[in-house]
N, C-alpha and C positions, 0 to 999 in steps of 0.2 A: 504494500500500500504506500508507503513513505517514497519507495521507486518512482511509482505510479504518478505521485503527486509531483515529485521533483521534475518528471518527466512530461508535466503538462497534463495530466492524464484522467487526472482526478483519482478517486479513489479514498478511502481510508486508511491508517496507519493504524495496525493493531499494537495497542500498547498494555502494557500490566495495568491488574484491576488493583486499585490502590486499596491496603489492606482496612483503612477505615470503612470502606462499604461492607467489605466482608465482616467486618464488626458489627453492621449494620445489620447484616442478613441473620448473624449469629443470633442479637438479640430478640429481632423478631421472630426470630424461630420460636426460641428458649419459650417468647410469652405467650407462645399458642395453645393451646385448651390440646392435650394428649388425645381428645377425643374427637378429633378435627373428622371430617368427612368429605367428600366431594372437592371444587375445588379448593379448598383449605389445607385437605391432606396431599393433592398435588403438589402445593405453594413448599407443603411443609417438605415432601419429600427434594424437590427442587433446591431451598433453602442449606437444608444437610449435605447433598451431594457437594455443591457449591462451597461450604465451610470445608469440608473434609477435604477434597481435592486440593481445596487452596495450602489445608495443613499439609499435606503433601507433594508437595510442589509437581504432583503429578499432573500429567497430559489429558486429555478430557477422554480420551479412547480408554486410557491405564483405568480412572475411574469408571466408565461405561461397563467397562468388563470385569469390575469385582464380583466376587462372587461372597453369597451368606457365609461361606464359611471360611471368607479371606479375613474378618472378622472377629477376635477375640479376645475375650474382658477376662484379667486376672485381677484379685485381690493385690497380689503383693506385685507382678508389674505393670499394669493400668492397661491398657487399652493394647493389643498386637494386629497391626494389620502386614498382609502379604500382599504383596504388587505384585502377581504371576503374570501379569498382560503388560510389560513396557516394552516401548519401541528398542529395538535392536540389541533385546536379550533373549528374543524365541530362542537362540543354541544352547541356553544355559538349565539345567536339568529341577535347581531349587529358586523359588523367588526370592524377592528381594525382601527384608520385612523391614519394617521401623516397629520399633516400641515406643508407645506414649504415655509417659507414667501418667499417674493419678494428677489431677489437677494440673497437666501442663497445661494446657490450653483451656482455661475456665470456662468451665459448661461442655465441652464437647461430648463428656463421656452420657452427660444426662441426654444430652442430643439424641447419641446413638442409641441411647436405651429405649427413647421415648420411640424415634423413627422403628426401631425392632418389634416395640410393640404395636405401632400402627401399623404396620407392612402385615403382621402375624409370621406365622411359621413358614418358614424359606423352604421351597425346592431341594432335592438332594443336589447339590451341584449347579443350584436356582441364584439370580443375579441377588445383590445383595439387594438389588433396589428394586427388584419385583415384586407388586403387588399382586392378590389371589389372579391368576386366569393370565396374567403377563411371563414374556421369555427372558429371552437376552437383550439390549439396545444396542442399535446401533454406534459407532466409535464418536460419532458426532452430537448426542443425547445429550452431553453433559451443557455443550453449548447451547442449545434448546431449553434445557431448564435453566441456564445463569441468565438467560435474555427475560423466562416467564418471571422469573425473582427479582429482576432487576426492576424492570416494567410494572408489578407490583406494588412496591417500592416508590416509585420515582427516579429511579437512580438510572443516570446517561452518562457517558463520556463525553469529554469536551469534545468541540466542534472538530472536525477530520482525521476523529478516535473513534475507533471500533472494541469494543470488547468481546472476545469470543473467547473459549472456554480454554485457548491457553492463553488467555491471558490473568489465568489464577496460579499457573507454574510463575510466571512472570512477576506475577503481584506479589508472594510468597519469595524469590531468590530475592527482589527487587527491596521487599519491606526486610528481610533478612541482611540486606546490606545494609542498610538506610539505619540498623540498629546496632553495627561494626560485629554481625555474627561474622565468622573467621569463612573465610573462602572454600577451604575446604568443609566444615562443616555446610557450608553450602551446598554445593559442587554432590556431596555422599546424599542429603535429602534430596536433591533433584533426580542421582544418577547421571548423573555427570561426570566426565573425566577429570582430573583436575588439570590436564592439558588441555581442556575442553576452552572456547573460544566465550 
């Protein structure tokens, strides 16, 4: 897009979603009635994906394709998720995981418990974000639900700014520098090399 625009061309410049929206989205999540229905519980599943991705400075395909039981809450280490779907690790035999103690990220975990129990009981092998009678999404879903939550909201990017669902990896490495986290702990949350450009 930025090409595009320099080039006469018009277009948008996709840039990272700056982490206060996602702050944003978190909150209204959080204050939603667990009992949400219709579209509410859209909103709400929308909203999680959107927070969670962004904690994981994953790609919107990596998040599209989690699955229920990439997912899982310990007592004593908080929250384990497995990334088995990133781009250009299909040869690699185990995924990638992060572990998210208790309380890193205030409210996530309540998030996830509340979204687990509006979704009900997962598929054997069933996405993590399927609700009854739904499959897998496609790699570009996650961007479809950050535009229905954004829209929601009120929240837009500045004028010849596009937000699209990698722009919450971006928002995440981007708010992660912006707070002098160390490069490489950067670089290891994205999957990134740390030759990486």
């Amino acid at each position: 897009g930025r090409e595009q625009r320099l080039a006469g061309r018009g277009g948008s410049q996709h840039t990272y979603l700056p982490p206060p929206v996602v702050e944003r989205v978190l909150r209204w999540a959080r204050a939603l009635s667990p009992s949400a229905r219709g579209k509410q519980r859209h909103l709400f599943r929308c909203a999680v994906a959107v927070v969670l991705n962004f904690v994981l400075f994953a790609r919107g395909a990596t998040g599209a394709a989690m699955q229920a039981a990439d997912v899982k809450r310990s007592t004593a280490a908080g929250t384990v998720i497995s990334l088995r779907s990133e781009k250009g690790r299909g040869h690699r035999t185990t995924a990638r995981t992060l572990t998210l103690p208790p309380d890193a990220v205030p409210g996530l975990e309540d998030l996830l418990v509340t979204w687990e129990q509006l979704r009900g009981a997962a598929a054997e092998g069933g996405s993590y974000w399927a609700l009854p009678g739904e499959g897998r999404f496609p790699s570009a879903q996650v961007d479809s639900w950050l535009q229905d939550i954004l829209r929601h909201l009120g929240e837009s990017p500045p004028d010849g700014q596009t937000w699209s669902g990698h722009s919450l990896r971006k928002g995440a490495a981007s708010g992660a520098n912006a707070i002098d986290v160390s490069l490489t702990k950067i670089c290891w949350c994205g999957g990134w090399s740390i030759q990486s450009r």
